[in-house]
N, C-alpha and C positions, 0 to 999 in steps of 0.2 A: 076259555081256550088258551092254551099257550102259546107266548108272544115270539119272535122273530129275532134272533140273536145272529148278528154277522158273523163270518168263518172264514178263515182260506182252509180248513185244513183238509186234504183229501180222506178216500175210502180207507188209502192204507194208515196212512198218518192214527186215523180212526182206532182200525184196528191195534194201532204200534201201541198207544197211548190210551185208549179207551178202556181197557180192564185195569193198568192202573190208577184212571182218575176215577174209577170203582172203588177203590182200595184207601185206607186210612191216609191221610194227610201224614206225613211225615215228620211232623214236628219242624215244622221249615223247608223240607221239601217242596209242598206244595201249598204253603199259606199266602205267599204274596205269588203265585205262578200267574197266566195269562194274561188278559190286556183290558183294563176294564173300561164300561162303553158306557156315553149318558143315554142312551135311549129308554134302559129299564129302571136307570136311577130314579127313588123317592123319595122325599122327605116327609110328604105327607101323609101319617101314616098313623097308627095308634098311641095313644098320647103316652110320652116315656119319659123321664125325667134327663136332666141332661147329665152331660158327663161332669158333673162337678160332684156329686153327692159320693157314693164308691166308698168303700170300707166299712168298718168296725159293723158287718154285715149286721149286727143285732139294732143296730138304729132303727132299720128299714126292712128288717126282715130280707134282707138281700144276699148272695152269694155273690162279690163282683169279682171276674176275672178275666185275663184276656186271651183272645184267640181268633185267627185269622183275621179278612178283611172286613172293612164296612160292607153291613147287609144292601145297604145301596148300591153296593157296585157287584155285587157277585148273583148269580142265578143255579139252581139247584139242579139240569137237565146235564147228566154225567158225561154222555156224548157228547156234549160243544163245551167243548175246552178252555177255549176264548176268556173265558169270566167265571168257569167255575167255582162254590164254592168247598174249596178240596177242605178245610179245617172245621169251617161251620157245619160243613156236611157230619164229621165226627158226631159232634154235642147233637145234634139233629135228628139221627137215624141208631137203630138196632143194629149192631156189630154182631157176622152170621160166628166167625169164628176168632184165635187170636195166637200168632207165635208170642212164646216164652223165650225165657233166656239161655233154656237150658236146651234148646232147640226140636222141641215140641210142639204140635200146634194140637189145640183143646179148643172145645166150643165155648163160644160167647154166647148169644138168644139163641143158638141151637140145642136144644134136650140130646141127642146123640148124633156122633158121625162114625161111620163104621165103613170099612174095606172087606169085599170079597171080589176078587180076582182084578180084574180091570172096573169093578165098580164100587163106587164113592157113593153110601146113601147117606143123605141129611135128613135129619128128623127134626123137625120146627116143636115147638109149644105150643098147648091151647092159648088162650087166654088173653094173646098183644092185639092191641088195636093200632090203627091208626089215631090221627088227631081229632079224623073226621067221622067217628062212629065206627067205619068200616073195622071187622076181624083182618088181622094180618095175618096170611096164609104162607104156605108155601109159594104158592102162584106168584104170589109180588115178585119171588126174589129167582123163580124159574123162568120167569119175563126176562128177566136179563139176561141170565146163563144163554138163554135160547136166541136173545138177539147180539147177543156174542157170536154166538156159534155160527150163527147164520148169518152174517155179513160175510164171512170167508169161509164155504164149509170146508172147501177143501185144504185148507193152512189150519185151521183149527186143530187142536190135539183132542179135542173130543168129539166122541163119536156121536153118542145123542144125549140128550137130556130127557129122565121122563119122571115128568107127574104122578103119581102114584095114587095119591089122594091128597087130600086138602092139610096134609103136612107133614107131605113124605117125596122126595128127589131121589130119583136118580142116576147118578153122574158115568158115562160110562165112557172112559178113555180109550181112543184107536191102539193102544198098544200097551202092553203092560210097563208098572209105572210104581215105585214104590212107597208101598202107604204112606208114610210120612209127607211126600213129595204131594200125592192125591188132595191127599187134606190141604198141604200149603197151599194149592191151588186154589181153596177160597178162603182162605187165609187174608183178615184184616178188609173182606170186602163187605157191605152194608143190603139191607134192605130197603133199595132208595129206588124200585122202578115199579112203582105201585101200578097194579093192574086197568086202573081207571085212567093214568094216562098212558101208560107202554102199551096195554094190552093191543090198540090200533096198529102197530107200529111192528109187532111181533106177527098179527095175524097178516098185513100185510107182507113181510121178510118168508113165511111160509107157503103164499099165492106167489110170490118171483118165482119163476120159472127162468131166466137167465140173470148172467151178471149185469146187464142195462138197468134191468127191473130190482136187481138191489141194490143197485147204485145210487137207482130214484127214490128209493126207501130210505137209504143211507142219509143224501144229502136234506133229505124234509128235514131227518133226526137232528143233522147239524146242526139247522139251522132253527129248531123247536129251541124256546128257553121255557125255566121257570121263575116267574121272579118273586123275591121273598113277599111280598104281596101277595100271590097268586100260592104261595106253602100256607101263607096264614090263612087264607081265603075258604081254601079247598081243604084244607088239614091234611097237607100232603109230607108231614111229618109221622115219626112214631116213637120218638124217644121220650125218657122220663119227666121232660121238662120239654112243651112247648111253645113255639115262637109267637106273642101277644105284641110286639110294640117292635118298630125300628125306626132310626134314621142313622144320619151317615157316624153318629156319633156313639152309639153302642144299641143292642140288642138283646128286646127284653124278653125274659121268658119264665111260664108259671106251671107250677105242675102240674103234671096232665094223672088227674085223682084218677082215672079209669085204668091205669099203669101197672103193674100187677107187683113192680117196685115201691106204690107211691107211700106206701102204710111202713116205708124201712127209713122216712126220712121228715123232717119238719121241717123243711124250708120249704119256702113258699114259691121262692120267685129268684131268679137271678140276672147278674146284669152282664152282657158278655159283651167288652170292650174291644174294638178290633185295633189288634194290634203294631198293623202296617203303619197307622195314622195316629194312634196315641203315644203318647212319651209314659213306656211304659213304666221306664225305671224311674221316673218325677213322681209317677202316681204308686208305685213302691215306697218308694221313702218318706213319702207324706199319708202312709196310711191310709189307700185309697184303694186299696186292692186285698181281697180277702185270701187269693190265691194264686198262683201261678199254674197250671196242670202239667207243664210238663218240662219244667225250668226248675233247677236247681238254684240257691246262691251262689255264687263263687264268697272268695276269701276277702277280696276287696268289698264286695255289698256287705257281708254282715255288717262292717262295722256303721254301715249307714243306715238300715233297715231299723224298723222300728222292734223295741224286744219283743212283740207278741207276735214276730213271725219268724217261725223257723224253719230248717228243712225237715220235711218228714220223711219222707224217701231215696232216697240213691238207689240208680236204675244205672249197671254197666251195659251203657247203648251200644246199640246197632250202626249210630250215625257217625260216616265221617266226613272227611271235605275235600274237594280233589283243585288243582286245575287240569282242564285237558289242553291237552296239546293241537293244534290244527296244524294236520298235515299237510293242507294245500299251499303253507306259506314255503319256499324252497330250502329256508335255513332250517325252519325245526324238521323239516320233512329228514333231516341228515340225524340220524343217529347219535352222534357225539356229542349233538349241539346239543340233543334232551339231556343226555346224562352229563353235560357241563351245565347246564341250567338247576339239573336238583342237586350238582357238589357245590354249588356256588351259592346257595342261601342256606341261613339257617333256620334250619324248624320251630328251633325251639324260642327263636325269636317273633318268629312269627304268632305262636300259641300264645307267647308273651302279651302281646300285644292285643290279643282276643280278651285274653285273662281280664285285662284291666278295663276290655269292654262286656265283658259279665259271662263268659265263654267258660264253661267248665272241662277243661279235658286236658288232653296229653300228645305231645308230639308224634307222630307213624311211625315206629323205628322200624319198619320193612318193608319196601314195594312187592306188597301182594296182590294188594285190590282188597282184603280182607281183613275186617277186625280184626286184630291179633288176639281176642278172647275166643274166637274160633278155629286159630291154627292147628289147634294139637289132634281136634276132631275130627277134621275134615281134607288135612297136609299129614299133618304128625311132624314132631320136633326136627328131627332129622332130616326133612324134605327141606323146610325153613330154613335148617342149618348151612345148608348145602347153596340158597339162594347168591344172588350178589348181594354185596352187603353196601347200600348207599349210606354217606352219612346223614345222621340226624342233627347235626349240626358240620357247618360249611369247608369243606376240604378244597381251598381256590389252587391246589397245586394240584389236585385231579382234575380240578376245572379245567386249569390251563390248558394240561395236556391231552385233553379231549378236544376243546378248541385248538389246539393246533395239530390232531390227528385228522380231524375236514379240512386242514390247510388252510385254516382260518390266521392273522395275525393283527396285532395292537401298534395303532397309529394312534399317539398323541392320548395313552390312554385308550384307547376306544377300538373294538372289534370291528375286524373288517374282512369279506369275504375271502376266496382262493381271485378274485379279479381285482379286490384294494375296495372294492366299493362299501359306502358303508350301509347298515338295515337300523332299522326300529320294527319293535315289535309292540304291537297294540294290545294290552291285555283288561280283558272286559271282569266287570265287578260288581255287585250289588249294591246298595247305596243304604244295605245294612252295617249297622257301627261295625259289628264285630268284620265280617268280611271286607270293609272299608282298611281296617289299621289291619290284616292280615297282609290285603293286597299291597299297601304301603309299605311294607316292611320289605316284601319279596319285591318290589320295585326299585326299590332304593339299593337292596343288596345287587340286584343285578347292575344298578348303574354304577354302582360303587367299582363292579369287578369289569365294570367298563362294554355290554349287551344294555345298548341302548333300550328304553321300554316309554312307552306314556300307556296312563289308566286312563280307561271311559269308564265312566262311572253310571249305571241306570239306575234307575226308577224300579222298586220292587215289584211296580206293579207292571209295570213293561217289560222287566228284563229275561222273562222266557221266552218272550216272541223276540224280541233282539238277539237273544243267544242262538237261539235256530234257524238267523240267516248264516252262520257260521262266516261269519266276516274278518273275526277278530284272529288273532294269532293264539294267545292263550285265553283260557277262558274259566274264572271261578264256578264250580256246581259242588251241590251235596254230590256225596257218592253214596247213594243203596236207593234203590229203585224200590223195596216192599220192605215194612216194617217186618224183617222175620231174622232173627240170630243162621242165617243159610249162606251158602255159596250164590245160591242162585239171587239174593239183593242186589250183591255186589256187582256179580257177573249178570249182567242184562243191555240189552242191546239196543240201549238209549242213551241221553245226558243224563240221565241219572246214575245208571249204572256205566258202561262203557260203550259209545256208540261207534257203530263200523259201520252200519247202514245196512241197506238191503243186495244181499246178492245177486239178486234175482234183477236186479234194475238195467243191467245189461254193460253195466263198466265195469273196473277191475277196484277202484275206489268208491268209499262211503260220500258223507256231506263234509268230512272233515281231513277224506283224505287218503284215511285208514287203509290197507287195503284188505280186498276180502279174502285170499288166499296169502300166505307169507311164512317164514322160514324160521326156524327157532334151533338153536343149537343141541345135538343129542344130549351131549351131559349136561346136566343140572347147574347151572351156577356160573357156568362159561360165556362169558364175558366176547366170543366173539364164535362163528362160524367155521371146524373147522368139517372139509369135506363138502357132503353134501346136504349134512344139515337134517331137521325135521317138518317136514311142510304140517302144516295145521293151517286152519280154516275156524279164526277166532267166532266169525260171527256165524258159524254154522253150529259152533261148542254152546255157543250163548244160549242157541235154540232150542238145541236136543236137550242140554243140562236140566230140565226143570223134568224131562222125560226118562229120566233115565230108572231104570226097571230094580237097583241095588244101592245101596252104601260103596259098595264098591266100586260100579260105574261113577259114581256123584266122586268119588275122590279120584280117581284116572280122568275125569275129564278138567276137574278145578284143579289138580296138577299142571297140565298141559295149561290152562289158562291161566294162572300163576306166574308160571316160567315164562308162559310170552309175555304179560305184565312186566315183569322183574326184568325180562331181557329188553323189552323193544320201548319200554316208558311210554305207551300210549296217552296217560293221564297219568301223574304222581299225587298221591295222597299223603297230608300236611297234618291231619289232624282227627284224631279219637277224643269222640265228645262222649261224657257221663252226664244223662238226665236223671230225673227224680218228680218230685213236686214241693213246693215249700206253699204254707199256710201259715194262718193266724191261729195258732192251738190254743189259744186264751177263748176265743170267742167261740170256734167252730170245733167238734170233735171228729179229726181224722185219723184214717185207716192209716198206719204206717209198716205191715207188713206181717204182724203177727198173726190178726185173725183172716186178714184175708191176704190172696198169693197176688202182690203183684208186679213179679217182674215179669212186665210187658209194656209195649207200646204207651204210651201216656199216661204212665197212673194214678195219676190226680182226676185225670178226666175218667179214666177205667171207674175210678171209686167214689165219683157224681156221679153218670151214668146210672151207677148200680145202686144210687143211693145210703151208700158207704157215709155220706158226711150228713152229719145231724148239726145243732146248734149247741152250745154249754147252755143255754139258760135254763133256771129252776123252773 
């Protein structure tokens, strides 16, 4: 039976967060998220060798690489958030579908996905098992769509889900919805709610007959875990390599020969280091790691890396980095004081400073909220053009004069309110290297220009439940809520993406502030109000945007969300990161793009998975 995992987080919270901890791990997004518990931790467990051995995978017949947390600390039940394993789940489970970079979504384990009018059919394959004998159906992964749906039928944007046969869905949206958009919808999410444990859970959510009665359904699901103990036990996995061995110090896994990939690959076994807790870059440089799946080099590692690893792929990601802003605090809640806080650092010192802790990317040279590999698509050059234009590096005489447009002035150095009083502002941080010398850098530059600041610094493994008391004044986060090159990553109505909160909760403000109705200037690019303005309703745009029926509704509405980005600075974004995968091409023979397509989402992991990576030996 599955064991008992603590929660605070309510129905809705559920709902908010629960179809994305569905969805692929982020590449950092979601590798060190929630709070991990000892109750399901183990060491005792099948016997794995320790973390000393790693590399020159031909010694040992091994693939070693790292990703996510210790299997000790994390549990595989997608609904209780708490401890999830968002990264492990990746390497673990069948991916249904996957955005590309060219802004496509194609199936992954699905044989076909097809639109007619308001419906989305999925077509499964014969032939996947689970770990544990059982055929993997359609059913596993309509267990979930349906206990999706039915925790909120009425908020749900779909209408039913239906079974067709044993590996056929389908998906029938309340409102028309354009194909592209239909598909993204499961887009990057997994085959992880196997019928043998959900199916109880679903059949109950079907007998509710009021919201009481799926409340009580809701909070059981909460509070159900799975622990990697109880995945290995039950074979409650289905991917090409199954999990045989863990402790807190990596996890081991051996191919599962019933796999209908397993005949595309010679490795036997791999070692997967979690990489909250390992010093990943020590066991880089000392030839201890076979591969990275979704890390590039930078410029500074080559030269420390051993020569039999190189990069093999470069991937123009999806991912950027934001701080947000908290609007409960009374100085940032003031307009001037946002857009004197982003003239007054520089970006590109800040990217600097990533650079040299193994960060591969590029400064944001525009507050969109959006890649700029997707502006032209989805804005067009000319919309962009038209924006305000912040600097990408530090302009302190726009600063100034935006601090002294709040009526703010400088005592002894040091900014002080429209009353002389002075503030600090607290600004929360990861206790990852690279966001560590980011947030130092944007700390120092504010003190420098005299906006007092102190860092808190978390625990990766605490710091998403620390960041959702919204306590702090600024606050480091990834910005893209779904692995998909779309408007809709970006614009999503979380920390991940941009949170406003719930309108519906009965105030005029989010958790941070935000409010949910507000004012944005008619023309484009106007830097202030004049008249009467344009009322928009960010966190309504957030909603409807994944729903919208054209190409053309999807850019009128990520215009509108754009423009109040760029006008009202809810959050500022610092930084466009380029992934890829780097390997040891001596020992191991990897996909690097020719025979197979992969810009997407992790591609070192895409091309394990698929069994893409063989051994060199004769």
């Amino acid at each position: 039976m599955a064991g008992k995992s603590p929660t605070n987080l309510s129905r809705r919270d559920l709902i908010k967060y629960g179809a994305v901890a569905g969805t692929a791990g982020l590449a950092g997004c979601f590798d060190s998220s929630g709070q991990t518990t000892d109750e399901e931790s183990t060491d005792s467990n099948t016997d794995s060798s320790s973390n000393g051995g790693g590399g020159s995978g031909l010694a040992d017949d091994t693939l070693d690489f790292p990703a996510g947390r210790p299997a000790t600390d994390v549990q595989f039940n997608r609904y209780s958030l708490g401890n999830y394993a968002h990264t492990l789940q990746d390497q673990l489970f069948e991916e249904v579908a996957r955005g590309y970079a060219d802004g496509s979504v194609r199936p992954d384990l699905l044989e076909d996905m097809t639109v007619d009018g308001r419906t989305l059919t999925l077509t499964f394959p014969e032939g996947f098992k689970w770990w544990n004998g059982d055929d993997l159906t359609a059913e596993d992964y309509y267990i979930g769509l349906e206990i999706d749906r039915l925790q909120a039928p009425e908020e749900s944007p779909i209408e039913s889900n239906v079974l067709v046969d044993d590996y056929t869905i389908e998906r029938t949206f309340k409102t028309a919805v354009s194909p592209n958009l239909m598909k993204a919808n499961v887009a990057e999410t997994f085959v992880n709610t196997p019928r043998s444990v959900y199916g109880e859970y679903l059949t109950r959510y079907e007998e509710a007959s009021s919201d009481s009665e799926r409340e009580a359904v809701t909070s059981d699901l909460l509070d159900m875990s799975i622990t990697t103990q109880q995945l290995i036990d039950e074979g409650l996995g289905n991917a090409l390599y199954r999990v045989t061995g863990f402790n807190s110090s990596e996890t081991i896994c051996e191919l599962f020969e019933d796999h209908p990939y397993a005949e595309r690959t010679d490795i036997p076994k791999v070692r997967i280091l979690p990489e909250t807790t390992s010093d990943v870059e020590s066991l880089a440089v000392n030839d201890k790691l076979d591969m990275n799946p979704d890390v590039i080099m930078s410029d500074s590692q080559k030269s420390t890396y051993p020569d039999n690893i190189e990069n093999v792929y470069r991937l123009n990601w999806f991912r950027t980095q934001k701080f947000t802003f908290n609007f409960k605090n009374e100085h940032i809640a003031r307009l001037p004081i946002r857009r004197a806080i982003v003239n007054a650092v520089d970006f590109e010192s800040m990217v600097a400073a990533m650079r040299q802790a193994g960060t591969v990317g590029a400064p944001a040279e525009n507050q969109t909220a959006l890649r700029s590999t997707i502006h032209e698509e989805y804005l067009g050059s000319d919309f962009v053009d038209q924006l305000i234009d912040y600097p990408v590096g530090k302009d302190l005489d726009a600063a100034t004069a935006y601090m002294e447009q709040a009526g703010y002035s400088k005592e002894n150095g040091t900014w002080v309110d429209p009353n002389g009083e002075s503030f600090t502002f607290t600004v929360l941080t990861q206790n990852n290297n690279t966001q560590v010398q980011a947030t130092k850098v944007f700390n120092d530059q504010l003190n420098a220009f005299g906006i007092q600041t102190k860092i808190s610094t978390v625990s990766s493994t605490d710091y998403y439940q620390r960041l959702q008391t919204y306590e702090a004044d600024i606050f480091w986060i990834w910005h893209v809520a779904k692995a998909l090159w779309h408007p809709t990553a970006y614009f999503s109505n979380n920390f991940y993406g941009i949170e406003v909160g719930d309108p519906s909760s009965g105030g005029e403000t989010g958790p941070t502030g935000k409010p949910f109705t507000t004012t944005i200037p008619n023309e484009v690019g106007a830097t202030e109000i004049q008249g009467s303005g344009k009322e928009i309703q960010p966190a309504e745009l957030m909603t409807t945007l994944p729903n919208s029926t054209s190409a053309e509704e999807v850019q009128e509405k990520t215009r509108d969300l754009v423009q109040w980005f760029n006008y009202a600075l809810p959050d500022f974004v610092f930084v466009e990161e380029d992934s890829g995968y780097w390997g040891d091409t001596s020992d191991f023979s990897m996909p690097t793009g020719d025979e197979h397509e992969l810009n997407t989402n992790r591609p070192g992991e895409f091309a394990f998975k698929n069994g893409w990576i063989s051994s060199n030996s004769q």
